[in-house]
N, C-alpha and C positions, 0 to 999 in steps of 0.2 A: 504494500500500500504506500502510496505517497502520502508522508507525514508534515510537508514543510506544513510553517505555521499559516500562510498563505493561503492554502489549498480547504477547498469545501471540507465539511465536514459526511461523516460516513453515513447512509441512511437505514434505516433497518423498519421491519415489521412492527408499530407500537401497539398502543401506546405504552407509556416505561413499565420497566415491570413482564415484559412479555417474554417467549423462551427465546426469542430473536433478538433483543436483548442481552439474553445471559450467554447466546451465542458470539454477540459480538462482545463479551468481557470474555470467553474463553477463547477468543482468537486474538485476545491482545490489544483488540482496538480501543481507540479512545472515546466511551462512553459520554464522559461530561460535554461533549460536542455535538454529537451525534444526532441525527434528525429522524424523529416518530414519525413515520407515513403513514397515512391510513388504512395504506392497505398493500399487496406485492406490488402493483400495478404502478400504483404512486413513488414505492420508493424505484420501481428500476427507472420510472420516467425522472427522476431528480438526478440519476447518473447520466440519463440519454442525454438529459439539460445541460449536465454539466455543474447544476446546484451540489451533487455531492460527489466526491470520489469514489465510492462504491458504492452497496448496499447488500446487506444481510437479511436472506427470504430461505424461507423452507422451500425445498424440493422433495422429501422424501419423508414418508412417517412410515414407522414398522407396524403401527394397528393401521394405520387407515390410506397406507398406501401411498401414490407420489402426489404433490401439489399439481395439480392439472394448469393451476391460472399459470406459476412460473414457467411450466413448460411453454406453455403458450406464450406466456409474452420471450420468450427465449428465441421463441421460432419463428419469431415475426419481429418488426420494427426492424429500426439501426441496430450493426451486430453490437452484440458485447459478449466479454467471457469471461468464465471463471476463474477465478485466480486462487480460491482456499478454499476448503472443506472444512466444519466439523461438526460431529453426530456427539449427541447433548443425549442423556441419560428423558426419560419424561417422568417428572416426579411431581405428583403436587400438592399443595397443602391447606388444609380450614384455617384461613384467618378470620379475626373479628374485628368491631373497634374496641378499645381500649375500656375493659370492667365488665365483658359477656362470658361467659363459661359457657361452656358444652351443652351444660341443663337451658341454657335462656337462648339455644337456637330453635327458632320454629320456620324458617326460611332461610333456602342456600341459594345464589346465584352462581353460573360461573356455565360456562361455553357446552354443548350438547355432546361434544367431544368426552372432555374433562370429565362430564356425566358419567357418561358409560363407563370408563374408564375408571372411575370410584365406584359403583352401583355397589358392589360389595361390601364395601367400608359402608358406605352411606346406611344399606339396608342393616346392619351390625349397629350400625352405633347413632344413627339419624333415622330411623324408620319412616316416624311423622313425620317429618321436615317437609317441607313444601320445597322442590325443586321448580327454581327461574330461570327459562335460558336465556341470556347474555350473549350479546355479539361476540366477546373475547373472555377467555379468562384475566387479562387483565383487564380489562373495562368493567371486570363486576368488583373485582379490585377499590380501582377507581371511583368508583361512584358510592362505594361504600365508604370510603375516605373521605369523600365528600361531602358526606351527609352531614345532621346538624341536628340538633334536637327542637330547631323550626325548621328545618326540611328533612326530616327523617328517608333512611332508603327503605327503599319498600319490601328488602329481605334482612336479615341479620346478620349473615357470615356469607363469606365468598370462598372458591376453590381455584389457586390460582398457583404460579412459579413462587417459589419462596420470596425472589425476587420481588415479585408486586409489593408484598407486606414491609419489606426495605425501603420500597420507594415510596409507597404512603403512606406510611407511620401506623401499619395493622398489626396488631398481635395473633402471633402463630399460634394457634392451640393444635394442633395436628400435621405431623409432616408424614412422607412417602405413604400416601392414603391410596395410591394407585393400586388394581387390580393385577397389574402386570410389570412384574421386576424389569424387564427383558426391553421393555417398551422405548425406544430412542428415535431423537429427529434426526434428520442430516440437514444443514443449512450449509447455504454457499456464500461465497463473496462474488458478488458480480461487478466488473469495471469495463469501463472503455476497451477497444484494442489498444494493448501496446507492448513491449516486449512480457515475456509469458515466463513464466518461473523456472526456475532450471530445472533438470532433472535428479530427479534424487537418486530412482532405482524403486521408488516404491511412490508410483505414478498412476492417476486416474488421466484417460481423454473424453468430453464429450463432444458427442455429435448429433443433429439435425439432420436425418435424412432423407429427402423428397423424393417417391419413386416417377418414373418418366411417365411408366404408366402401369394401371392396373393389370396383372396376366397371369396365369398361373406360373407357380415358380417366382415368384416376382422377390418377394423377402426371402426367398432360400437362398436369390443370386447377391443379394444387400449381404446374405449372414456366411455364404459359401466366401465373400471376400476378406472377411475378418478367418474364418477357422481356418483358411489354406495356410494363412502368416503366422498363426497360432495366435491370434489375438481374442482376448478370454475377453468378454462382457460379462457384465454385475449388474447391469441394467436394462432393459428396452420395453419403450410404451408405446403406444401405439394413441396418436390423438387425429381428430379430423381436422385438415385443412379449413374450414369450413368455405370449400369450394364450393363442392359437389356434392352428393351421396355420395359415400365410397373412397373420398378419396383422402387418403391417412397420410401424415408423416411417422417416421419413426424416431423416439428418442432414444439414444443411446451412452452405456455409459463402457467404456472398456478399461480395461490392462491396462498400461502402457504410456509413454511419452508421445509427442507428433516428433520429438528427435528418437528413439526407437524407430531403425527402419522396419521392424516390422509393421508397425503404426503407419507411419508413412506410404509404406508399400501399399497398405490396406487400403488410404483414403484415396491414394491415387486410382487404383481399382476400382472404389468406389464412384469418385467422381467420372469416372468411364463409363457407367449403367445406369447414374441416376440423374434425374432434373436438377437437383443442387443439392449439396452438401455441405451446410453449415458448422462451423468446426466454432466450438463451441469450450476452447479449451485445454491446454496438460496444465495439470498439480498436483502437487502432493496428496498423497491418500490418507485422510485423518486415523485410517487405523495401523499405516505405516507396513502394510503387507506388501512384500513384493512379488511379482508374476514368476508362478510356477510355467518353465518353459521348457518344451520337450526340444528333441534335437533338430536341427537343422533352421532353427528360426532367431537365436540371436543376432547382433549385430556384426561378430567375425563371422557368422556362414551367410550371409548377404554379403558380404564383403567379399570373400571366397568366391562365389558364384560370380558377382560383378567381373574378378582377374581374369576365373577362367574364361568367360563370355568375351571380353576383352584378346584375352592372348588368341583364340578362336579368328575373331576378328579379324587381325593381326597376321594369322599367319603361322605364330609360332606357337602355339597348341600342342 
């Protein structure tokens, strides 16, 4: 990230209090600057503007699958790419205002997600409680923070990132109330183009891939160009252009660097069979794994092939 003092500040999913928040304190960015969007749409258009240097949005939940808006706006508009990963724990907690106990909740708000995702706890230890859904877990946060004893909220406690209760002065009466230990987001950093991170060795690429056209075989000749180079995917969705009926892009997430020539090898491939292929990206891989690779597809037997091909050419073979 560009840090001069200069430069926009970072935008992320709000408002404060949010896990895209706590995403962007565990990637090291600078919070106290930082600009609440209202929504994904809002913060990657504050990067397109150029109002911020990045912005931090979910792409991926392990209960409820990938973020549909980011893909989309990913695949559309002026490009931009990713530059950082990291997959955040989803834990969350009953806060209140300040002098409620457990006994004096009769209403919880907090997001339909959240919900489900406590129904357990809640039926255990909240039976009665009246559930209110909230546009965000932090916004129920939020507005319980706000209240007043002439403007009362209209629940009692909210279910939100530990985080919210930090930022608005709530006390925690319950942490990790979630259903599912296992449960994590992935959020990204999304910026301008401009030079791309280096290669670690333990590298994610994504990609945006438009087929030419519908056919059979069509995604077998998109995925035959990745598995020939040995290039491993961990990701692909499948979303609608909203052309046509029928007619899809593929998101994708693989293995690998665009400096890996297998990587390489693979987009060029691709951009051979497809209507466009949007590159969407190499960085580091937040869980720091790197690509199990069989033989013949590193960077010395590409290189290999290249001499022989070469000296072939040549003559001297």
């Amino acid at each position: 990230m560009n840090t001069e003092t200069h430069s926009p500040a970072v935008a992320y999913l709000g408002p404060r209090g949010t896990f895209a928040e706590a995403a962007l304190v565990a990637l090291s960015l600078d919070s106290t600057a930082a600009i609440a969007a209202d929504s994904v749409t809002a913060a990657i258009d504050l990067v397109r503007s150029g109002a911020a240097t990045g912005a931090v949005v979910p792409i991926e939940n392990s209960v409820e699958g990938s973020v549909s808006t980011t893909l989309d706006e990913l695949a559309s508009g002026s490009p931009l790419v990713i530059t950082a990963e990291v997959a955040l724990p989803v834990r969350f907690s009953l806060m209140v205002r300040e002098g409620l106990s457990i006994g004096d909740i009769r209403s919880v708000a907090t997001h339909p997600h959240a919900q489900a995702q406590c129904s357990a706890w809640l039926r255990q230890h909240l039976p009665n409680a009246q559930l209110i859904p909230a546009t965000s877990t932090a916004g129920a946060a939020l507005a319980l923070a706000h209240s007043s004893s002439t403007e009362p909220a209209p629940f009692d406690a909210a279910i939100a990132q530990r985080l919210a209760a930090d930022r608005y002065g709530l006390i925690v009466l319950a942490d990790d109330i979630g259903d599912n230990d296992e449960a994590t987001t992935r959020f990204i950093v999304v910026q301008q183009p401009g030079a791309l991170p280096r290669r670690t060795g333990a590298d994610k690429t994504t990609l945006v891939v438009f087929m030419t056209e519908d056919h059979p075989g069509a995604l077998l000749e998109i995925l035959t160009e990745l598995a020939v180079r040995g290039v491993n995917m961990t990701r692909i969705e499948s979303r609608p252009t909203r052309r046509a009926m029928g007619d899809y892009f593929f998101s994708i997430d693989c293995e690998g660097h665009i400096d890996d020539e297998r990587v390489s090898e693979a987009l060029k491939g691709l951009h051979r069979i497809c209507r466009d292929v949007r590159f969407l990206g190499s960085y580091p891989r937040h869980d720091g794994k790197s690509a199990l690779l069989r033989d013949g597809v590193s960077d010395g037997d590409f290189a290999d092939a290249d001499a022989w091909l070469a000296r072939i050419r040549s003559g001297t073979a």
